[in-house]
Structure formats: C-alpha cells, structure tokens
N, CA, C and O atoms as CSV, one atom per row, in Angstrom:
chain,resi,resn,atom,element,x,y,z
A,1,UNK,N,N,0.818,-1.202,0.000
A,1,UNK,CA,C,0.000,0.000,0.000
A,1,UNK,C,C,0.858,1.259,0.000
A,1,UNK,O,O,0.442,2.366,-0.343
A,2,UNK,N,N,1.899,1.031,0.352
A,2,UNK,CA,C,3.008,2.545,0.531
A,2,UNK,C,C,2.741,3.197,-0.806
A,2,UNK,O,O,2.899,4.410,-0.940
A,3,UNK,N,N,2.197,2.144,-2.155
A,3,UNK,CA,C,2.730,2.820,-3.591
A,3,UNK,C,C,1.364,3.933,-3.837
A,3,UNK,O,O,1.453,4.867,-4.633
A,4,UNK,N,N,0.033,3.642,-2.969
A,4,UNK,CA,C,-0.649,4.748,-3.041
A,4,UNK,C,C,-0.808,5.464,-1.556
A,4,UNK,O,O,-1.285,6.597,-1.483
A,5,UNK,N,N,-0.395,4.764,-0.417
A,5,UNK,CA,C,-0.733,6.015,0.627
A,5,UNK,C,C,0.533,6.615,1.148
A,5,UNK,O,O,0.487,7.299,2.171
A,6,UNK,N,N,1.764,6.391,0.462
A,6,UNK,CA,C,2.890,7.231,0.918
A,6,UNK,C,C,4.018,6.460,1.979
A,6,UNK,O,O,5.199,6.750,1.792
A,7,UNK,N,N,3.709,5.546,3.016
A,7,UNK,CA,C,4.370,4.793,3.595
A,7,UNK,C,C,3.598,4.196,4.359
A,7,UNK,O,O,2.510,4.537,4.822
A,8,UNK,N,N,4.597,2.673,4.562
A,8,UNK,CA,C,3.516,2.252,5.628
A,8,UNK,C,C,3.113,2.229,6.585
A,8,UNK,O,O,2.312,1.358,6.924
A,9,UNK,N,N,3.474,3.065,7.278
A,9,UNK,CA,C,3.187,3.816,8.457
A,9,UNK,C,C,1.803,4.677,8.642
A,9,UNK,O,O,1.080,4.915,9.609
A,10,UNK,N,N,1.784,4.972,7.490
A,10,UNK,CA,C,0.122,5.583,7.209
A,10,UNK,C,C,-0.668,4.446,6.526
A,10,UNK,O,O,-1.882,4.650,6.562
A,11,UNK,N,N,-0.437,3.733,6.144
A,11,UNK,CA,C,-0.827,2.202,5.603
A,11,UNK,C,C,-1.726,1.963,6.959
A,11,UNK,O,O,-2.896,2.244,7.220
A,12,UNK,N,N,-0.622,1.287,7.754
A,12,UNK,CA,C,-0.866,1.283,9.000
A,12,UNK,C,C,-2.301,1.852,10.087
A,12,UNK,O,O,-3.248,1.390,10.722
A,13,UNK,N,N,-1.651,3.137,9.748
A,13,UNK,CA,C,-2.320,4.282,10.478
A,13,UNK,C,C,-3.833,4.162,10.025
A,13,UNK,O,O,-4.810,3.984,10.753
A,14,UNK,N,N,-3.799,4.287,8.789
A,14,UNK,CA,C,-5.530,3.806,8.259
A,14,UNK,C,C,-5.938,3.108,8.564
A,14,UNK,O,O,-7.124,3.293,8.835
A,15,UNK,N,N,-5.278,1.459,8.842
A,15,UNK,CA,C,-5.843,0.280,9.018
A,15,UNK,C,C,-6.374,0.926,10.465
A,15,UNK,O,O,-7.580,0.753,10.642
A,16,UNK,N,N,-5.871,1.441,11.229
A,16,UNK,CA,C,-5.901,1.261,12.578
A,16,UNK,C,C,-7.280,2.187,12.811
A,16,UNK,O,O,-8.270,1.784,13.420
A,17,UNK,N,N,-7.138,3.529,12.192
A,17,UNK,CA,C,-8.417,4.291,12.734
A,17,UNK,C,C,-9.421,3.879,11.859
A,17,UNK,O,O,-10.292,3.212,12.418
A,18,UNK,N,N,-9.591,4.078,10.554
A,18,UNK,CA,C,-10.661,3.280,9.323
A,18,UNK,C,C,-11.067,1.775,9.316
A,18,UNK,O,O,-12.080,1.280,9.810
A,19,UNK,N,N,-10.138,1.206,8.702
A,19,UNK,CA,C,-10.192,-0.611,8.752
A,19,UNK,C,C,-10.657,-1.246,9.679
A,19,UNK,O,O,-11.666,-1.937,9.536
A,20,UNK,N,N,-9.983,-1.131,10.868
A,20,UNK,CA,C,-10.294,-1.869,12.065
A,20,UNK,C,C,-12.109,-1.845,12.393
A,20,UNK,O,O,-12.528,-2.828,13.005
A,21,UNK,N,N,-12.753,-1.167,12.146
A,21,UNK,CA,C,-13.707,-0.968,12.483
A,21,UNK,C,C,-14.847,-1.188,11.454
A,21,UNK,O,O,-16.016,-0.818,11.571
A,22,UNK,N,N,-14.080,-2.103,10.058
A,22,UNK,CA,C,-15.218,-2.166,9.324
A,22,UNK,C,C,-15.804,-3.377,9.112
A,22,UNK,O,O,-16.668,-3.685,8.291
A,23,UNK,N,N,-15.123,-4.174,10.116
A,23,UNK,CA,C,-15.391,-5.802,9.933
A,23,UNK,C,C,-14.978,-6.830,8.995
A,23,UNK,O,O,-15.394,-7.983,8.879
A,24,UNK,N,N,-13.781,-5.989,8.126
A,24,UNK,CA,C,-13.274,-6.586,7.188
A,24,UNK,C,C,-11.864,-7.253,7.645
A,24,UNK,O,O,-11.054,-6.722,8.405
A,25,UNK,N,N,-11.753,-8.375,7.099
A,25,UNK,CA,C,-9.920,-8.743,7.433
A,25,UNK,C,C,-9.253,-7.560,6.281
A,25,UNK,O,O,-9.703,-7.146,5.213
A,26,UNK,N,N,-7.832,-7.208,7.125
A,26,UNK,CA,C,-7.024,-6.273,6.397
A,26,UNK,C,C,-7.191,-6.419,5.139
A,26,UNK,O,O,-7.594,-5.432,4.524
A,27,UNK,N,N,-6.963,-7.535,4.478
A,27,UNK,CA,C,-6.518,-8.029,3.113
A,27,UNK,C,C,-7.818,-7.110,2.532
A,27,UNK,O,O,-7.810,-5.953,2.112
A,28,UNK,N,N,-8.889,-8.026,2.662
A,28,UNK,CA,C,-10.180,-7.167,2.201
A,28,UNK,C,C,-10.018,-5.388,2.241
A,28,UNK,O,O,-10.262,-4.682,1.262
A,29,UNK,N,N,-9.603,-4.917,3.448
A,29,UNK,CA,C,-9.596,-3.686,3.341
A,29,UNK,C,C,-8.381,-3.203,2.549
A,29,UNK,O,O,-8.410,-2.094,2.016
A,30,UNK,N,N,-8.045,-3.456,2.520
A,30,UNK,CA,C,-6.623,-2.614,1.669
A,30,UNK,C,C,-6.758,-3.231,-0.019
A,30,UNK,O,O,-6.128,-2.873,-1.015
A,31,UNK,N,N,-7.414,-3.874,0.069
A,31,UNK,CA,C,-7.782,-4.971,-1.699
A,31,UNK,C,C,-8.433,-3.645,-1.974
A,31,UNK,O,O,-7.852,-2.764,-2.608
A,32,UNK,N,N,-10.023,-3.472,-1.342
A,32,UNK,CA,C,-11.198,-2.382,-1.089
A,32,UNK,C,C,-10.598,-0.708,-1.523
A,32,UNK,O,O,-11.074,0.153,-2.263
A,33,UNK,N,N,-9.582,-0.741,-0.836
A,33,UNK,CA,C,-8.982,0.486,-0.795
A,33,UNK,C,C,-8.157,0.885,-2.064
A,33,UNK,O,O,-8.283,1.933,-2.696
A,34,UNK,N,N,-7.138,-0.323,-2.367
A,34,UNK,CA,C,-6.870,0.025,-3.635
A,34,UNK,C,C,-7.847,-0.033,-4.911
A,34,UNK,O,O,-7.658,0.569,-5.967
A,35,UNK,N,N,-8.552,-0.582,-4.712
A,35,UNK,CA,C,-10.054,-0.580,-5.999
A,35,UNK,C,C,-10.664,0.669,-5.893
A,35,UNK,O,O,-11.276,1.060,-6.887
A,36,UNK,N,N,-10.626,1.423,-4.842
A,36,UNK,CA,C,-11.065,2.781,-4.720
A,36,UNK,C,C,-10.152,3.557,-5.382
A,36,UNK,O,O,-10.428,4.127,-6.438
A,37,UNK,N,N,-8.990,3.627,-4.796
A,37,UNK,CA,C,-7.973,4.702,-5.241
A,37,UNK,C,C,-8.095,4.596,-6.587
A,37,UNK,O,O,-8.627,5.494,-7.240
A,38,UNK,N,N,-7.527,3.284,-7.242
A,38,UNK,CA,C,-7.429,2.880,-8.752
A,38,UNK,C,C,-9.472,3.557,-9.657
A,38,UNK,O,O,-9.563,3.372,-10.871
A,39,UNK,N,N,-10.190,3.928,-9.244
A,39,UNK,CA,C,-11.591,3.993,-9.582
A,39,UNK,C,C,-11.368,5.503,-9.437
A,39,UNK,O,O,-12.417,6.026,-9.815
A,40,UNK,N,N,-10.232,6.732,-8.957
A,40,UNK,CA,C,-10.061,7.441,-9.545
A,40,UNK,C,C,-9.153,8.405,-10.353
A,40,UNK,O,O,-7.931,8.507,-10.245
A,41,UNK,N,N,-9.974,9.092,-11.179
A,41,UNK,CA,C,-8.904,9.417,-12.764
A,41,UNK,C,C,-7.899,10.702,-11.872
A,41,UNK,O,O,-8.370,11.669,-11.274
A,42,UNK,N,N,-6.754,10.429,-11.980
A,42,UNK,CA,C,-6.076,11.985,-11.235
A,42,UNK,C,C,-5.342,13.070,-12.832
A,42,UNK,O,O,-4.410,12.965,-13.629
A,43,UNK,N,N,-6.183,13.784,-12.628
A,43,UNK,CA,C,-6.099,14.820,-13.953
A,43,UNK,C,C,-5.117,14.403,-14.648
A,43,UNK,O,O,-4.266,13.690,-14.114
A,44,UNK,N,N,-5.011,14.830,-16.248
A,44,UNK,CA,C,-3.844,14.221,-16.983
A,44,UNK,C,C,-3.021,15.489,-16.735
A,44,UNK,O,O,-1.807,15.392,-16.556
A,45,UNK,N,N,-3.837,17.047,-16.712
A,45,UNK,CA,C,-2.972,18.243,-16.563
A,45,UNK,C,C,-1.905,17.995,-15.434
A,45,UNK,O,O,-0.758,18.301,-15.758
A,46,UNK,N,N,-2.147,17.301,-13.678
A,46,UNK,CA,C,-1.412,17.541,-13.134
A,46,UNK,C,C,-0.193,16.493,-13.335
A,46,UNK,O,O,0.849,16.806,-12.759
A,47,UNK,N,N,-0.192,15.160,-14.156
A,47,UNK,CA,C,0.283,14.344,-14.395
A,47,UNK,C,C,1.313,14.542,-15.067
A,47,UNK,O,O,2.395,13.979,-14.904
A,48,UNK,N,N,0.855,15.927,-16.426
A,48,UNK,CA,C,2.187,16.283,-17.490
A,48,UNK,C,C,2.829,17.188,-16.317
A,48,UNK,O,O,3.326,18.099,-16.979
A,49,UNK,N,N,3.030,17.390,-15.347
A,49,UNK,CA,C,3.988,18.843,-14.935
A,49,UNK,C,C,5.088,18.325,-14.917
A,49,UNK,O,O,5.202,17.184,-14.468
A,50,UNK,N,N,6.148,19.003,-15.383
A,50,UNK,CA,C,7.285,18.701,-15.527
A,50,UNK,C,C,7.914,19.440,-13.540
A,50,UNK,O,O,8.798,18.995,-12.807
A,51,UNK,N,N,7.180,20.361,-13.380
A,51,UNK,CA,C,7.920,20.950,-12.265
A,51,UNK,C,C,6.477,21.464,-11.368
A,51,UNK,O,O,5.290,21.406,-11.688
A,52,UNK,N,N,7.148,21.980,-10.126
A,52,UNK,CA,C,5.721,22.188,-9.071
A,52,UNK,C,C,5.300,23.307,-10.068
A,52,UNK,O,O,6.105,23.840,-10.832
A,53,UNK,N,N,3.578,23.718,-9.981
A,53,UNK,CA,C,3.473,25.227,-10.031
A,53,UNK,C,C,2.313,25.992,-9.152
A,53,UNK,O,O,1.615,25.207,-8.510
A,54,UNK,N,N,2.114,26.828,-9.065
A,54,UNK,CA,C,1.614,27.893,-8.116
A,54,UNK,C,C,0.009,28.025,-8.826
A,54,UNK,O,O,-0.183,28.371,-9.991
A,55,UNK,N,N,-1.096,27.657,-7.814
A,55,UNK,CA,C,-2.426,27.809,-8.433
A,55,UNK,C,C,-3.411,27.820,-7.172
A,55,UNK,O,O,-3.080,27.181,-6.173
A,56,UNK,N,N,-4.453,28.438,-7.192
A,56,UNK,CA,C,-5.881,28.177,-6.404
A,56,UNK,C,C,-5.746,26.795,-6.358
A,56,UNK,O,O,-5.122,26.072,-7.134
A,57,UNK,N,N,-6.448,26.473,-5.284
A,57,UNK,CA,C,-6.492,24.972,-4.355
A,57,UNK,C,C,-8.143,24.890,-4.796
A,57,UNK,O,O,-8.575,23.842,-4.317
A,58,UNK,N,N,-9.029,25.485,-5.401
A,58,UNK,CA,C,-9.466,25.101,-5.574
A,58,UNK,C,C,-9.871,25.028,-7.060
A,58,UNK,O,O,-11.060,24.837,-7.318
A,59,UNK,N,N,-9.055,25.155,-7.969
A,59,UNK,CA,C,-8.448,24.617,-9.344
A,59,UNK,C,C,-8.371,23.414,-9.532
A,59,UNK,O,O,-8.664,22.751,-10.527
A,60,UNK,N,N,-7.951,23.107,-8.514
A,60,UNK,CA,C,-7.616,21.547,-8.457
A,60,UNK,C,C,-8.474,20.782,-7.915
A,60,UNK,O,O,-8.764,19.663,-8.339
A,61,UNK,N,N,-9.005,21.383,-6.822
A,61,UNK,CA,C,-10.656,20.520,-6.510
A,61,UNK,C,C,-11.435,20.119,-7.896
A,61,UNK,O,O,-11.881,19.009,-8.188
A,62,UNK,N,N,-11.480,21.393,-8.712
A,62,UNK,CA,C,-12.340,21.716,-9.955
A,62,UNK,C,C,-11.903,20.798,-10.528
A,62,UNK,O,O,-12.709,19.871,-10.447
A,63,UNK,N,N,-10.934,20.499,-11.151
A,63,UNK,CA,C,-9.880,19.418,-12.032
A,63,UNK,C,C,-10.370,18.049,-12.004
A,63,UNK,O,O,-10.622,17.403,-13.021
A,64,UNK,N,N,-10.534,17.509,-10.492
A,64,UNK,CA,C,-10.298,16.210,-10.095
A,64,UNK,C,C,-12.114,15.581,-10.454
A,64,UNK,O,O,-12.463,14.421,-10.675
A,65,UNK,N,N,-13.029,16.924,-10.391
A,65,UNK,CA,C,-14.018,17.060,-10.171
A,65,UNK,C,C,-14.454,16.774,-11.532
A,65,UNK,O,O,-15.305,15.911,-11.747
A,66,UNK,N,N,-13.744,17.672,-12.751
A,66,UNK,CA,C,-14.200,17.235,-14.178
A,66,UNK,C,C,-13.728,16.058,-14.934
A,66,UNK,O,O,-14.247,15.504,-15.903
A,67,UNK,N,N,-12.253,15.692,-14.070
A,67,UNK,CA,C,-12.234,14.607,-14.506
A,67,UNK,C,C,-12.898,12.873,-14.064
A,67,UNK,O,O,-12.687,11.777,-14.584
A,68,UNK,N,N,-13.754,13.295,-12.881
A,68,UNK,CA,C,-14.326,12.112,-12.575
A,68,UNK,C,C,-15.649,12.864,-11.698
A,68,UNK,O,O,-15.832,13.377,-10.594
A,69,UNK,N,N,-16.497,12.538,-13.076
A,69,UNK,CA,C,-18.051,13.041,-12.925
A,69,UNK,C,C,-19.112,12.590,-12.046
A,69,UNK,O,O,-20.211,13.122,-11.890
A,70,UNK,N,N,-18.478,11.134,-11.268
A,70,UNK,CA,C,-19.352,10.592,-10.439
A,70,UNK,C,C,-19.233,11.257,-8.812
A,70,UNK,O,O,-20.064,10.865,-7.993
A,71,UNK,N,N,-18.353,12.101,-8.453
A,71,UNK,CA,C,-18.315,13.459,-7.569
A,71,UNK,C,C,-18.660,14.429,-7.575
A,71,UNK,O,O,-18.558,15.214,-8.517
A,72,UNK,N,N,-19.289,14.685,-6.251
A,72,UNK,CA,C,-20.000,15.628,-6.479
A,72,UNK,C,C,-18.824,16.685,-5.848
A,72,UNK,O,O,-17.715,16.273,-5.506
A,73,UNK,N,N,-19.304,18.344,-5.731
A,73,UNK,CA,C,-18.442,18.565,-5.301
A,73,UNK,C,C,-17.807,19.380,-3.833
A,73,UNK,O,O,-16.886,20.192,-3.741
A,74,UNK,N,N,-18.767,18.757,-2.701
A,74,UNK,CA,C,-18.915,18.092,-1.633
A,74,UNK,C,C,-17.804,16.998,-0.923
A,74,UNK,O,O,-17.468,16.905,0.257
A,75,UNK,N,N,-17.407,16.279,-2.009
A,75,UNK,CA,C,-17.343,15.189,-2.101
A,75,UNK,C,C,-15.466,14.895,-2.140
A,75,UNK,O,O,-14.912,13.805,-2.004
A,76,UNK,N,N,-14.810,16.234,-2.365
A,76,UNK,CA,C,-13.317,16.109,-2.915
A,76,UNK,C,C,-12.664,17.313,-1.757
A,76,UNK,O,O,-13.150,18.431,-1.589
A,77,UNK,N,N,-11.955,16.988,-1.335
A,77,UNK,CA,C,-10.667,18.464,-0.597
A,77,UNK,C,C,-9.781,18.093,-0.572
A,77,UNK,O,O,-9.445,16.910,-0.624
A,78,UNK,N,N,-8.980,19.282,-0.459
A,78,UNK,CA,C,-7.800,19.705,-0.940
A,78,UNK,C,C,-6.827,19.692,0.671
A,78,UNK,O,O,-7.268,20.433,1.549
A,79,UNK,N,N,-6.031,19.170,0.874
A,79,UNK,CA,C,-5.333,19.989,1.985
A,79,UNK,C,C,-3.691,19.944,1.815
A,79,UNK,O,O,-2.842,19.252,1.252
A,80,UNK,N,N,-3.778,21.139,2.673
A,80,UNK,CA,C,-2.177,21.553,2.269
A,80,UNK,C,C,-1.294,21.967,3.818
A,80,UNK,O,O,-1.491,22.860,4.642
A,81,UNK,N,N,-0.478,21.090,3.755
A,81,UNK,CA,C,0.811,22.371,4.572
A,81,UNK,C,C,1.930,23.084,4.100
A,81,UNK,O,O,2.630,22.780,3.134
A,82,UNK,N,N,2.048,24.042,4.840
A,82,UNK,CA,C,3.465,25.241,4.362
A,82,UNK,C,C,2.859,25.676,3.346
A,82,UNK,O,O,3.539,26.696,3.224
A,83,UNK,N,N,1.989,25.748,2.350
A,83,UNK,CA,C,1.690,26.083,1.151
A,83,UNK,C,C,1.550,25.043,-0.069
A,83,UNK,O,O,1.065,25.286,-1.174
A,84,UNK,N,N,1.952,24.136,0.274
A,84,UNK,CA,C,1.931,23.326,-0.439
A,84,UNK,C,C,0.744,22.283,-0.329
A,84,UNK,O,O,0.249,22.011,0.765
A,85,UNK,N,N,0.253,21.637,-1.673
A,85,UNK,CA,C,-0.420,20.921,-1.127
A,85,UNK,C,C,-0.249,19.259,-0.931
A,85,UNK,O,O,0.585,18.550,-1.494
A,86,UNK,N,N,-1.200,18.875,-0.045
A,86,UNK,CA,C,-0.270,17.689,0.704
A,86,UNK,C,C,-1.034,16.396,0.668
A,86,UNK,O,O,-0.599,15.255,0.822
A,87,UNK,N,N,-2.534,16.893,0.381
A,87,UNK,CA,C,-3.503,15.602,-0.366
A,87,UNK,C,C,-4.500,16.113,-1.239
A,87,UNK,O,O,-4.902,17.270,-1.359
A,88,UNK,N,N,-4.853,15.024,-1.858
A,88,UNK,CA,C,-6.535,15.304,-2.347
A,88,UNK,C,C,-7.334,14.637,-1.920
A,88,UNK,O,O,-7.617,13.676,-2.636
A,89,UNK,N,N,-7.808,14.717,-1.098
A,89,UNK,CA,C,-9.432,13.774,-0.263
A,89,UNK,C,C,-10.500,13.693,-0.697
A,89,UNK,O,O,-11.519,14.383,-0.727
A,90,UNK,N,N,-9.991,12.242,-1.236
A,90,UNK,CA,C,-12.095,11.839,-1.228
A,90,UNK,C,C,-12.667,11.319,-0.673
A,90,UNK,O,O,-12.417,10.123,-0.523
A,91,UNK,N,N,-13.745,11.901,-0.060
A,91,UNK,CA,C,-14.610,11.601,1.395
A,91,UNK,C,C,-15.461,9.883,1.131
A,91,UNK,O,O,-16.448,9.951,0.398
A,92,UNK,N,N,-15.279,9.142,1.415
A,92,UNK,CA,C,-15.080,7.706,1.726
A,92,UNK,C,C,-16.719,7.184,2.786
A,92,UNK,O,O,-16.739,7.806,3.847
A,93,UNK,N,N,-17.565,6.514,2.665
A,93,UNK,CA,C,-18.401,5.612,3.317
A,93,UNK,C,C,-17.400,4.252,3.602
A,93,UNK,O,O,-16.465,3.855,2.907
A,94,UNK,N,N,-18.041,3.574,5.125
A,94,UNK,CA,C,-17.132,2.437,5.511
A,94,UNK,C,C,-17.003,1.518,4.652
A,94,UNK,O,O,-16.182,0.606,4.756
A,95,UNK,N,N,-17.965,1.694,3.519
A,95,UNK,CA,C,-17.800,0.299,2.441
A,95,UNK,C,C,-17.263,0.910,0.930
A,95,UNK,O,O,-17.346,0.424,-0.198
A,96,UNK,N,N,-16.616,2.324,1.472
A,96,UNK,CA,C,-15.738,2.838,0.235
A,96,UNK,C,C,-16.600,3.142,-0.642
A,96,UNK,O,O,-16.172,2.966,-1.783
A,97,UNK,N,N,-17.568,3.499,-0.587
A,97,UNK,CA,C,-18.704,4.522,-1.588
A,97,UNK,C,C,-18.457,5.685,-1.246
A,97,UNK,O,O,-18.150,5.994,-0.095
A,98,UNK,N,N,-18.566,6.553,-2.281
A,98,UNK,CA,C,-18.204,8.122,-2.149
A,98,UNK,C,C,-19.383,8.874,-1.281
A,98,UNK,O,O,-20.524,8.434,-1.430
A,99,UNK,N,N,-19.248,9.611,-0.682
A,99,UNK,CA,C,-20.331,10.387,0.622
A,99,UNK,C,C,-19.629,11.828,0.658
A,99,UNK,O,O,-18.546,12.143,0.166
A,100,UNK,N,N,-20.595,12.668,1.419
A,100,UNK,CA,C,-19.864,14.337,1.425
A,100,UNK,C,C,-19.287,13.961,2.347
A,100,UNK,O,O,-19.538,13.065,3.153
A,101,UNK,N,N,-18.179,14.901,2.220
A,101,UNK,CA,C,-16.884,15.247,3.558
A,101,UNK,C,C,-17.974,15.731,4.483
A,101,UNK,O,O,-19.108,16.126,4.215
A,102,UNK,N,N,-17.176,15.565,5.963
A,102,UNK,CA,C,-17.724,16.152,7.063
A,102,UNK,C,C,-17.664,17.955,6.682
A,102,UNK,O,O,-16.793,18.536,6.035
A,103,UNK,N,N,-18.822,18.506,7.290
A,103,UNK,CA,C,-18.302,19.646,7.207
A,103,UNK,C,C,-17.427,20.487,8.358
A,103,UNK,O,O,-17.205,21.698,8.367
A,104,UNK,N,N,-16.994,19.470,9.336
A,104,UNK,CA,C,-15.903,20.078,10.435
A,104,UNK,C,C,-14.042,19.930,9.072
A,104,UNK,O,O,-12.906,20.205,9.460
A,105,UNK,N,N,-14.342,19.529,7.873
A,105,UNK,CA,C,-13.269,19.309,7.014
A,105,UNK,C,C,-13.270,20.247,6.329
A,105,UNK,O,O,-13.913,20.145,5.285
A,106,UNK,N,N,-12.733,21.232,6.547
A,106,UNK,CA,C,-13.119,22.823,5.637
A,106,UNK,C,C,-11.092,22.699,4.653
A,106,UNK,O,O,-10.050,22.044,4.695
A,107,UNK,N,N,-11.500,23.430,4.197
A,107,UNK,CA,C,-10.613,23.829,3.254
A,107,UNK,C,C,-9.518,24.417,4.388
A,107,UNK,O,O,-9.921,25.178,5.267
A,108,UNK,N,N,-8.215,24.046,4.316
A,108,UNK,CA,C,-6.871,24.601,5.004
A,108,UNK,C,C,-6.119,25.064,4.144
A,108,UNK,O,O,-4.967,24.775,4.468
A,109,UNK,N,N,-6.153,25.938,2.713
A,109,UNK,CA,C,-4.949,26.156,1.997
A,109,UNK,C,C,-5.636,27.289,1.635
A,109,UNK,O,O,-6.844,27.491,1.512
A,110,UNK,N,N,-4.356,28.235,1.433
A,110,UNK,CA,C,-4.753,29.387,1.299
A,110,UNK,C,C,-4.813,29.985,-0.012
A,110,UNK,O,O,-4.451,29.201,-0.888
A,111,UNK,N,N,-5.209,31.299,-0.487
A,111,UNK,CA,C,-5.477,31.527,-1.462
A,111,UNK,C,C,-4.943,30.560,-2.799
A,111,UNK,O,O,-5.655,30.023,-3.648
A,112,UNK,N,N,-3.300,30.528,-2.668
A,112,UNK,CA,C,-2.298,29.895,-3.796
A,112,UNK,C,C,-2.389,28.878,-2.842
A,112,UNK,O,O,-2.935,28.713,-1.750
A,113,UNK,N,N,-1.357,27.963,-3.957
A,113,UNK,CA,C,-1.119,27.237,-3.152
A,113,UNK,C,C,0.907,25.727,-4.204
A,113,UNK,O,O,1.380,25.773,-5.340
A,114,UNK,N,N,1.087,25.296,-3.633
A,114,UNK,CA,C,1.854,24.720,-4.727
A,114,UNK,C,C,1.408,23.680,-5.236
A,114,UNK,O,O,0.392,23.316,-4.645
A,115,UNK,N,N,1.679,23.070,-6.010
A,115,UNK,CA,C,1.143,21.748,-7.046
A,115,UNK,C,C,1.997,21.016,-7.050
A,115,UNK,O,O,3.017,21.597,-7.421
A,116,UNK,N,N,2.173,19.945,-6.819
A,116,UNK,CA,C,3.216,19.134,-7.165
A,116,UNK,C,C,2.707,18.329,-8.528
A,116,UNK,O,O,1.570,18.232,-8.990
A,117,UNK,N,N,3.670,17.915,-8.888
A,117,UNK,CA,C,3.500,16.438,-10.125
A,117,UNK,C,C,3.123,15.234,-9.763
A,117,UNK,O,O,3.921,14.475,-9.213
A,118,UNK,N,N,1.487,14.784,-10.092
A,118,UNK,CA,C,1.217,13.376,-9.604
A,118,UNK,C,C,1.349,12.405,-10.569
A,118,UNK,O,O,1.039,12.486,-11.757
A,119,UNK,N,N,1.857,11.432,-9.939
A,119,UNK,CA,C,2.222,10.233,-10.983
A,119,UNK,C,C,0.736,9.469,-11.065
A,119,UNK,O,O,0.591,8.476,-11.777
C-alpha cells in the first residue's frame, strides 16, 4: 500500500483508525482500498507537470471534479501544509462509496497554493 498512501506507516495508520472498524480482514480492506484509489482518474494536466506550479487549491478541486463526474463537489478536498499541497481527499463511506466530507473538514490552503506532479 506505501505505492498509493505514501508509507507504511500511514498504511498502517488507516488500518488502525478506518479498517479496524469495518469488519473486514485487512486483506479485504486494503484490496477495497486500492479498488477505490485505482476507480479514480487523477487529472492528466497535473500528471504532465514537468515541475511544481503555483495555483488556487481550488483549481484543483475543480480538475479532479471534471475529470471524474461521479463526484460531487462536496465530495473532494484539498489539503495543504506550508503552502503546499499535501492531499486530495475523497470523502469515503465504511464500504468505500463516495459520501460528502464532514463539514468540520473545511478547506486549510490558502489563497495559492503549490502543485506538485502526480504520478
């Protein structure tokens, strides 16, 4: 799982606050999880960047939003530290169906923000 949630330590970390509680054996959940991730399209724009660049955070909400129409847009955030941004969240039901974000999940990035290159 490190190759979509970053390490496994947050691998981990999910299993522990999410997984654990959905009645699934790990395997199932992390199978579940990658069938989710893989189910969405991550823009081809942010894919060609050759280098970071500087844009509204919510450009990129917009982006993720036209490129996968079954979100609403409720449904996607952005969060960032230092300026940069640091995920794209899609708000998740325990059986991995898409649902609105909480609204205690507000937007944390400020006007700009940086972009990195997603593979």
């Amino acid at each position: 799982m490190k190759d979509i949630m970053g390490t496994s330590g947050l691998a981990w970390h999910q299993w522990k606050k999410h997984g654990s509680c959905s009645d699934l054996a790990a395997e199932v959940y992390f199978e579940m999880s990658r069938n989710a991730y893989e189910n969405i399209t991550r823009p081809s724009l942010f894919r060609r960047l050759k280098e970071p660049v500087t844009l509204r955070a919510e450009i990129v909400e917009t982006a993720f939003l036209k490129e996968n129409p079954s979100l609403n847009d409720d449904m996607v955030r952005v969060t960032c530290k230092d300026g940069h941004v640091a995920e794209i969240r899609i708000c998740l039901n325990k059986d991995l169906s898409y649902r609105s974000c909480a609204l205690s999940m507000r937007a944390d990035c400020d006007e700009t923000v940086v972009m990195p290159h997603i593979p």
